[in-house]
N, CA and C of each residue as an Amber inpcrd file, in Angstrom:
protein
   231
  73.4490000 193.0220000  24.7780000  74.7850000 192.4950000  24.9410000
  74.9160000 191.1980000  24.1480000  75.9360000 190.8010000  24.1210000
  76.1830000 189.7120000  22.9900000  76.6070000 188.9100000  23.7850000
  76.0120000 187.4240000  23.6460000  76.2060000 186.2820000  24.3290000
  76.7300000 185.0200000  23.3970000  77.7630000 184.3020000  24.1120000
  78.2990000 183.1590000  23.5680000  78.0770000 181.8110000  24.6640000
  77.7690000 181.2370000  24.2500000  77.4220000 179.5830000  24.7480000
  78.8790000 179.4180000  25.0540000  79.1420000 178.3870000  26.0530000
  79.8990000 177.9510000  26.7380000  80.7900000 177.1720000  25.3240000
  80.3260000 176.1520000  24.5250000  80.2320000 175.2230000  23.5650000
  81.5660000 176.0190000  22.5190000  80.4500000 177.5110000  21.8020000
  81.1420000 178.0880000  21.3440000  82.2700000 178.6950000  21.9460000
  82.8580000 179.3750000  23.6440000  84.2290000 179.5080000  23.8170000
  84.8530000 178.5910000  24.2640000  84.4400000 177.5790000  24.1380000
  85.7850000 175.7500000  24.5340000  86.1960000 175.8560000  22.7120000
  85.3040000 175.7390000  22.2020000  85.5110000 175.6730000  20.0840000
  87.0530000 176.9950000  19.8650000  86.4340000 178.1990000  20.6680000
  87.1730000 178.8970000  20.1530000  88.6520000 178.7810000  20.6630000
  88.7800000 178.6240000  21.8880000  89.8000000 178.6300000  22.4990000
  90.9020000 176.9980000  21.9130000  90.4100000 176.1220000  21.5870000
  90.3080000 175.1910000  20.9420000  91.4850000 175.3020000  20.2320000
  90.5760000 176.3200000  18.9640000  91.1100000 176.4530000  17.5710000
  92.3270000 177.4610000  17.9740000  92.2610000 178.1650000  18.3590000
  93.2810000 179.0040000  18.8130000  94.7520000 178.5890000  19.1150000
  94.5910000 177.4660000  20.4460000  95.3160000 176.7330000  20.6090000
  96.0610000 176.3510000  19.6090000  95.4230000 175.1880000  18.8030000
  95.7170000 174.3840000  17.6500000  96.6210000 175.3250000  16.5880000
  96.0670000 176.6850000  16.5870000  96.6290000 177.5640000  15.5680000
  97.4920000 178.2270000  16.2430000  97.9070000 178.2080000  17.3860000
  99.4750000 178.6950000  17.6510000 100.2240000 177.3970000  18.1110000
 100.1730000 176.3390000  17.8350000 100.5360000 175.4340000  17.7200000
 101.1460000 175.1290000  16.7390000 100.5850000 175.1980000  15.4440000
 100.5130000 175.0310000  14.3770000 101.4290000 175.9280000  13.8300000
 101.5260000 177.4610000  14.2160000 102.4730000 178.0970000  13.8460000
 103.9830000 178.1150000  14.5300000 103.5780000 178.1180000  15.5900000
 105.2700000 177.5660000  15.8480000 105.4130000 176.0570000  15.3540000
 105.1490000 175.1910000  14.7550000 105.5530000 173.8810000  14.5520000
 106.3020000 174.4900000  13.0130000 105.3310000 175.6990000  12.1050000
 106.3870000 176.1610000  10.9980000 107.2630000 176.6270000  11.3580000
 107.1710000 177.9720000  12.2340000 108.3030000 178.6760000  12.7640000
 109.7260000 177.5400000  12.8550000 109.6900000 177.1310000  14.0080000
 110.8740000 176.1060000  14.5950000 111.3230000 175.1700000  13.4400000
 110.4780000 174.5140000  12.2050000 110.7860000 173.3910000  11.6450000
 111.5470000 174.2470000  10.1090000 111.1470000 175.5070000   9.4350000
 112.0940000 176.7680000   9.1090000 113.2170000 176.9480000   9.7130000
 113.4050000 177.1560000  10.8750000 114.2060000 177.3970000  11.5010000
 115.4170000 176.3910000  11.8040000 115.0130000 175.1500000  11.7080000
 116.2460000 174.3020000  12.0170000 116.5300000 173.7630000  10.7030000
 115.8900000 173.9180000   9.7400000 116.2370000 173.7630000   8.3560000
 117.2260000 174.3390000   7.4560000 117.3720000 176.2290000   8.1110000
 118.0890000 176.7040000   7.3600000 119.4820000 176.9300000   8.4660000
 119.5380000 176.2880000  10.0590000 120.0720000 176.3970000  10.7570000
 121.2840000 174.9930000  10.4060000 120.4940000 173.9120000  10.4610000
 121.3400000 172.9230000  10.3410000 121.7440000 172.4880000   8.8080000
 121.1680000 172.8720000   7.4150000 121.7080000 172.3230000   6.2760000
 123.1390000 171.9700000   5.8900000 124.0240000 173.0900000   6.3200000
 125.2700000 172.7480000   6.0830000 126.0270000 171.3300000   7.0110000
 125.1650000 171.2090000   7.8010000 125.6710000 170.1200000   8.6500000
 125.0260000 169.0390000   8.2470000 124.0580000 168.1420000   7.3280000
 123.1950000 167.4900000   6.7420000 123.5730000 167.3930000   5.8960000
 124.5300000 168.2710000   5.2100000 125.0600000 168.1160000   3.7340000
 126.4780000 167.5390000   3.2140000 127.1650000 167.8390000   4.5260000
 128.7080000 166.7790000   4.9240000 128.6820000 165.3900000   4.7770000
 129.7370000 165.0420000   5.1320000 129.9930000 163.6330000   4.5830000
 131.1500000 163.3920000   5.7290000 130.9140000 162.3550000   6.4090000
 132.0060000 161.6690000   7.2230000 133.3300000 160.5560000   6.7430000
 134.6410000 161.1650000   7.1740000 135.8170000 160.9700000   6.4780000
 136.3570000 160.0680000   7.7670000 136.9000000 158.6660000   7.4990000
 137.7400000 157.7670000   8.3560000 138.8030000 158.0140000   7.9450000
 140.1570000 158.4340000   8.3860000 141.4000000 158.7210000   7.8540000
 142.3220000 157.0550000   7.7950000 142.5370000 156.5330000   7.0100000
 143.0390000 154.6820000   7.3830000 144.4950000 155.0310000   7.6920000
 145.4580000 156.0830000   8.1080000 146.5110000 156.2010000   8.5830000
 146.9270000 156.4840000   9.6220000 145.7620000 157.5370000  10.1780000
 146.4260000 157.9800000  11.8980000 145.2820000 157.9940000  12.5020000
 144.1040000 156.9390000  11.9400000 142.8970000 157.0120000  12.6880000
 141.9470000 157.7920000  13.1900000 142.0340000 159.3270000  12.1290000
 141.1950000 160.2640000  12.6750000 139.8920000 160.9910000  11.6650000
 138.5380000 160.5000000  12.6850000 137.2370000 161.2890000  11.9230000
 137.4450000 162.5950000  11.7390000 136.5510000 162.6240000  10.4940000
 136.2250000 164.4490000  10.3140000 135.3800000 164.0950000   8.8570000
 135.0630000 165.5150000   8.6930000 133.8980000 165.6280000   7.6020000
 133.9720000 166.2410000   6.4720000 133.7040000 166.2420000   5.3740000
 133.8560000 167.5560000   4.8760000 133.2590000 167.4830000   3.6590000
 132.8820000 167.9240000   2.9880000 131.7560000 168.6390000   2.0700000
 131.2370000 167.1480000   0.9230000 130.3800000 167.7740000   1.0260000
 129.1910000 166.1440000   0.1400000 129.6740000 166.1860000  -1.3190000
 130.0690000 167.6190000  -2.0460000 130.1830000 167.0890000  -3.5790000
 131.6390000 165.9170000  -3.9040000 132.3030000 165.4860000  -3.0480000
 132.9480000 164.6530000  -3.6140000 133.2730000 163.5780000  -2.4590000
 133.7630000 162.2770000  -3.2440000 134.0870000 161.3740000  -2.7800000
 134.9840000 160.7720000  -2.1050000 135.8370000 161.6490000  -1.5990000
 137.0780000 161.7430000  -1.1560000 137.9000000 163.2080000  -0.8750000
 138.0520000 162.9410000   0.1120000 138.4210000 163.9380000   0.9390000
 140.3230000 163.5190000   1.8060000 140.8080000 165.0740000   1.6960000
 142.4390000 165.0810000   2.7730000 142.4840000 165.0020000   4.2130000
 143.2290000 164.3140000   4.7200000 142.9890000 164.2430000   6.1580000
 143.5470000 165.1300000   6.4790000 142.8490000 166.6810000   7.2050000
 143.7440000 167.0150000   7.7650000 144.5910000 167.3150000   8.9310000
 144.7530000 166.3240000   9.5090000 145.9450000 166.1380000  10.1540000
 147.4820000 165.3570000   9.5690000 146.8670000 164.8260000   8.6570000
 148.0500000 163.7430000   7.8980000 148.2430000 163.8070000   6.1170000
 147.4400000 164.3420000   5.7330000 146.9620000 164.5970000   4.4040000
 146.9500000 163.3160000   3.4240000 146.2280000 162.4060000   3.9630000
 146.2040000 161.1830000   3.1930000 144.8310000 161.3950000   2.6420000
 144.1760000 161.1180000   1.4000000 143.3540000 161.0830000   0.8480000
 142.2890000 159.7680000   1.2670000 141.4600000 160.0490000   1.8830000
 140.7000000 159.0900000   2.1220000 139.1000000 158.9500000   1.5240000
 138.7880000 157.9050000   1.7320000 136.7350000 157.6280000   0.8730000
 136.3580000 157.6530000   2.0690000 134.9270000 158.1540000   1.4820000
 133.4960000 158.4620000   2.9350000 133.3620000 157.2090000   3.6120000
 133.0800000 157.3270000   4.5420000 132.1060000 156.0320000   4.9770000
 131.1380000 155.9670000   4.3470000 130.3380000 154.5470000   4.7400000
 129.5800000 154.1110000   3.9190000 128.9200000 153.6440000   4.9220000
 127.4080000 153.7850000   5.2900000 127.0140000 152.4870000   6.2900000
 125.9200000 151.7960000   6.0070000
């Protein structure tokens, strides 16, 4: 019969651990990457006429309010 030292199944169980650990830390960190980009990639809009936030897309510098359609610049902080 085949025998393992105590030593060797704490090592194994160990590594095991560590390696499904390790794989869900890719799993989940994939996962909120391709979950949240579009929201990481916005840009926050102060409207200076009727006082209202909103967001909207990163390639430009200025954005319509829409509730009021005044052209407003990103914040900046």
């Amino acid at each position: 019969m085949f025998e393992v030292s105590i030593q060797w199944l704490i090592a194994l169980l160990i590594t095991v651990g560590l390696l499904i650990v390790f794989v869900l830390w890719l799993y989940y960190d994939r996962r909120d990457r391709l979950l949240y980009a579009n929201e990481r990639n916005q840009r926050t809009y102060h409207c200076i006429r009727c006082d209202h936030l909103y967001t909207g897309a990163s390639t430009t510098e200025s954005a319509p309010c829409p509730r009021c359609g005044h052209a407003n610049a990103r914040l900046k902080f």
